[in-house]
C-alpha positions in Angstrom: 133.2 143.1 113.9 132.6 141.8 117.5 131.6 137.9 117.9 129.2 138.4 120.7 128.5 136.2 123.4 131.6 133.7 122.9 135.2 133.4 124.6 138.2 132.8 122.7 141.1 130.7 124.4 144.2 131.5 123.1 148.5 131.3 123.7 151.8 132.6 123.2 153.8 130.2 121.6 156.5 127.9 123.3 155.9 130.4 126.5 154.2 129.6 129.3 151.8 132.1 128.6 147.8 131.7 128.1 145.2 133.4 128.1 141.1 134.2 127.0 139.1 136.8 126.0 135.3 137.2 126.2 132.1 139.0 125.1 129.3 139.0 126.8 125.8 141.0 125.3 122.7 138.8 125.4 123.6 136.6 128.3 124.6 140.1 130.2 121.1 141.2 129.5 119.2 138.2 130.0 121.0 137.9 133.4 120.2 141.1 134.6 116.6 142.3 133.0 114.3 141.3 135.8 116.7 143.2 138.3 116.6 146.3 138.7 120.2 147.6 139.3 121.6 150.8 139.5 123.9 151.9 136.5 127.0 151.7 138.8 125.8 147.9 139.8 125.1 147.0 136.3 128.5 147.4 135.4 130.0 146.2 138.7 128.0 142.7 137.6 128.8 142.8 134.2 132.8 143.1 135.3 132.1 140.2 137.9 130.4 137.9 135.0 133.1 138.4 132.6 135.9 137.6 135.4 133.7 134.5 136.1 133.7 133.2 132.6 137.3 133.9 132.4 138.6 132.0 135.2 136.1 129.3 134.4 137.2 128.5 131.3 140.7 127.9 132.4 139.8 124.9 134.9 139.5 121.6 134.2 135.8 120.6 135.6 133.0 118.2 133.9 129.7 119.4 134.9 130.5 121.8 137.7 130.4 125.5 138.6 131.9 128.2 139.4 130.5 130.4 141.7 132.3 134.1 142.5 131.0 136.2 145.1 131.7 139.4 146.8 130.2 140.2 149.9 131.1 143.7 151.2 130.0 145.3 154.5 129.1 149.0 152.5 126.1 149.5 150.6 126.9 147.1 148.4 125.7 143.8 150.4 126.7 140.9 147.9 127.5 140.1 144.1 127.4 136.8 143.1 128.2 135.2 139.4 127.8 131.8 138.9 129.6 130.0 135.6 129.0 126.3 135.1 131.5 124.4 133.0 130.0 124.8 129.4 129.9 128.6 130.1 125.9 128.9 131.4 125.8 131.8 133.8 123.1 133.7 136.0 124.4 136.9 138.4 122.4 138.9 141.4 123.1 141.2 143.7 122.3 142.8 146.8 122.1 146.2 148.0 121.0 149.0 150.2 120.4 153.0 149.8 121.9 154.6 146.4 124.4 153.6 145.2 125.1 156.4 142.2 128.5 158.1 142.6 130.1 156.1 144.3 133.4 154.2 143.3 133.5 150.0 143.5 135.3 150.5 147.1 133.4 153.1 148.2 130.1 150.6 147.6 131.8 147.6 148.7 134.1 149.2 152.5 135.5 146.2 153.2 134.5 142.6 153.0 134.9 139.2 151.6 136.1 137.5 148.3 134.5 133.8 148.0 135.0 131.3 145.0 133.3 128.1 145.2 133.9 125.2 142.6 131.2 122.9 142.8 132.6 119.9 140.3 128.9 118.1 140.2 130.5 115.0 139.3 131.4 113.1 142.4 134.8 115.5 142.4 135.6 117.4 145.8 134.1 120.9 146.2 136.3 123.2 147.0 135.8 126.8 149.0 137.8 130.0 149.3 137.3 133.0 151.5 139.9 135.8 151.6 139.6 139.5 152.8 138.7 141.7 150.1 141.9 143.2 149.0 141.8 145.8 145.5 139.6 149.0 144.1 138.1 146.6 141.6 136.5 144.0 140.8 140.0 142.9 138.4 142.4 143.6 141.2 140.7 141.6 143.9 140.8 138.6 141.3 144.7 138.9 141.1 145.5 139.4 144.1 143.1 136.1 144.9 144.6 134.3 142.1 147.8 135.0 143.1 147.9 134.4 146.9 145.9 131.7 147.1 146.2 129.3 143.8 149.7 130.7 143.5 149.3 131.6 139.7 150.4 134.5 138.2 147.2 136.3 136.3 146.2 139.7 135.0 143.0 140.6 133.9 141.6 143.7 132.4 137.5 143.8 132.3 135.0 146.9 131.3 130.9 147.1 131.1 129.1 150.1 129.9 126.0 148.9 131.4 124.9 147.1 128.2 127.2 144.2 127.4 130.9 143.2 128.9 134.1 142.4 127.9 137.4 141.1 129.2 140.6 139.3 128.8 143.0 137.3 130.7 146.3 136.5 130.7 148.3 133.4 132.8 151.4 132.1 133.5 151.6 128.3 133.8 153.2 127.3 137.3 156.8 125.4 136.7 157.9 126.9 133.9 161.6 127.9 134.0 162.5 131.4 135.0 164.0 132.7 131.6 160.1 132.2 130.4 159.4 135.8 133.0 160.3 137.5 129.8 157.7 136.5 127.9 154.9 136.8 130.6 156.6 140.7 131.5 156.4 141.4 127.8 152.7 140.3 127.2 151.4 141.9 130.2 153.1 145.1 129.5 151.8 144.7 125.8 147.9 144.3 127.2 148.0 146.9 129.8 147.7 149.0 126.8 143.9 147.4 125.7 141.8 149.9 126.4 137.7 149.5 127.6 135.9 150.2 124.3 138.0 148.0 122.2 137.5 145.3 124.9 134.0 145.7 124.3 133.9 147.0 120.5 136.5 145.0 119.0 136.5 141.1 117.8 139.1 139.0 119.7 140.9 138.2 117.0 141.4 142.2 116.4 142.2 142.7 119.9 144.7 140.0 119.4 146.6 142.4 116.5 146.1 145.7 117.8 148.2 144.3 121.3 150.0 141.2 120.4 151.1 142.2 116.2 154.6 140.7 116.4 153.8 137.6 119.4 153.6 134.7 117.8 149.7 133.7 119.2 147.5 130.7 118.5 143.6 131.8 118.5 141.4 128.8 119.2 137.7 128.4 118.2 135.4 129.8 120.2 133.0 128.5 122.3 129.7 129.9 122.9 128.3 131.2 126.2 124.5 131.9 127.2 122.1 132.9 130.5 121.0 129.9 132.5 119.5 129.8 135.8 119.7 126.7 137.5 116.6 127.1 139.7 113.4 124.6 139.9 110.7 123.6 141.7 112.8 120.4 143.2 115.1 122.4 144.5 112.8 125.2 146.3 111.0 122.0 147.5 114.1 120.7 148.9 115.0 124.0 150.5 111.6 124.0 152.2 112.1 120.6 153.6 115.2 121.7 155.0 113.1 123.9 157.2 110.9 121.0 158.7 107.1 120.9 158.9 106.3 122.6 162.0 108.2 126.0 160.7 106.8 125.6 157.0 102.9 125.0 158.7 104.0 128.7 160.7 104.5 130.2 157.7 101.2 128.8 155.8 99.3 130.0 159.0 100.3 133.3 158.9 100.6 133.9 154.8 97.7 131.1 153.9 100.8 130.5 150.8 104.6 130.3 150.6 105.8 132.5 147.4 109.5 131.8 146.9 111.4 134.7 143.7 114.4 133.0 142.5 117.1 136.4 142.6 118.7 135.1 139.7 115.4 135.0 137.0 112.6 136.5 139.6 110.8 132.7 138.3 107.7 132.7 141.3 107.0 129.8 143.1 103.8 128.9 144.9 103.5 126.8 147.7 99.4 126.5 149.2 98.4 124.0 152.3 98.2 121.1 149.9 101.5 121.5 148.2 102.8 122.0 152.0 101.5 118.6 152.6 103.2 116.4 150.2 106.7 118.0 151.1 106.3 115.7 154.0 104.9 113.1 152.6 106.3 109.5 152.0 105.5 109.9 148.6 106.3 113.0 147.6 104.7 114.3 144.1 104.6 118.2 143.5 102.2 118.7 140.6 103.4 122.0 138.4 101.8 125.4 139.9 104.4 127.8 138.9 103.8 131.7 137.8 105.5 132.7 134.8 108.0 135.8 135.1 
């Protein structure tokens, strides 16, 4: 029976091999039901946030996030995951036109791959941008992983539009090269997972099915869920960023700023008065949001 909404760390014993595998069904839903994405999108972002909590889980951060997005230069404008380090997520996109039929690379032409890790806690962030280089969402990862942190990773991920699944495999930096043997082997062992067990099938049971005579250690899980990060502090700050005089154009030609957050569609309201007190010396925004 699948364990939804968790990942499972696991690793091959005395290799250098590791490795996770996640399930995502409510937070896949909750991220996505106030957008209205196109079945080929859905699963596009359901891919992206399964990669997301994947790669998340194996750094080492205290507070921060991870932040994945591709930005192509096809229909397909922009996919963004964001994973913080207790595995919260929120995911969005961005498109033009229909997008139905088409493959991933067809959507995306070419592009960017970007990963930000924002640590949160006084850390250094940290910013990547490569060319976007794969026919998937799982290739371009590996090939990022690999050229640019250096660490040897395979990943296999699926969506059917209502939850997501994948799994991950890694091969420690350092190790000595006899250990190749053991990465070679459990690679060629998981390239035989297919999509519906990825998303039918508990970890432990995708564990057997590939891995039956590996000797793996399975540890406890560790639960994931939708978050969206956004508030009324931080819309304020964005609007401050803009200065007065553009913010009083604005109110003179709308009467009101309304801001949608893209992750949750949560409405802000902004009228003259709230305006006012963005610019303040004392700034105090009294509550005036609209509920989804």
């Amino acid at each position: 029976m699948q364990i939804s909404d968790q990942l499972h760390r696991f690793l091959f014993e005395n290799t250098p091999v590791r490795g996770n595998i996640v399930h995502l069904d409510d937070t896949f839903h909750n991220a996505l039901q106030h957008q209205r994405c196109p079945s080929v999108l859905r699963n596009a972002l359901g891919e992206l946030m399964a990669a997301g909590a994947l790669i998340a889980a194996t750094l080492k951060m205290q507070g921060g996030a991870l932040v994945l997005q591709v930005q192509g230069k096809g229909p397909l404008k922009l996919l963004v995951v964001e994973c913080t380090s207790d595995l919260s997520m929120r995911a969005t996109a961005k498109w033009s036109g229909d997008l139905e039929d088409m493959s991933f690379a067809d959507m995306v032409s070419t592009g960017n791959f970007v990963i930000t890790l924002d640590p949160r806690d006084g850390g250094q962030p940290y910013q990547g941008i490569v060319p976007l280089e794969g026919n998937s969402i799982a290739e371009i990862l590996q090939n990022y992983m690999q050229r640019s942190e250096q660490i040897e990773t395979r990943m296999w991920l699926a969506c059917d539009g209502k939850s997501a699944a994948g799994m991950l495999l890694q091969k420690l930096p350092g190790q000595p090269d006899h250990d190749i043997d053991a990465w070679n082997r459990a690679t060629v062992l998981a390239d035989t997972v297919k999509s519906e067990e990825l998303l039918g099938l508990a970890a432990i049971s995708i564990l057997k099915r590939l891995f039956n005579e590996e000797d793996v250690r399975l540890f406890k899980e560790q639960a994931i869920k939708f978050h969206c990060s956004c508030s009324r502090e931080s819309v304020s700050n964005m609007l401050r960023m803009l200065g007065p005089e553009e913010v009083a154009d604005i109110l003179a030609e709308q009467h009101n700023i309304d801001i949608n957050c893209d992750f949750c569609n949560k409405e802000y309201h902004f009228d003259q008065v709230d305006a006012e007190q963005l610019f303040s010396a004392e700034i105090i925004i009294p509550g005036n949001d609209i509920r989804h």
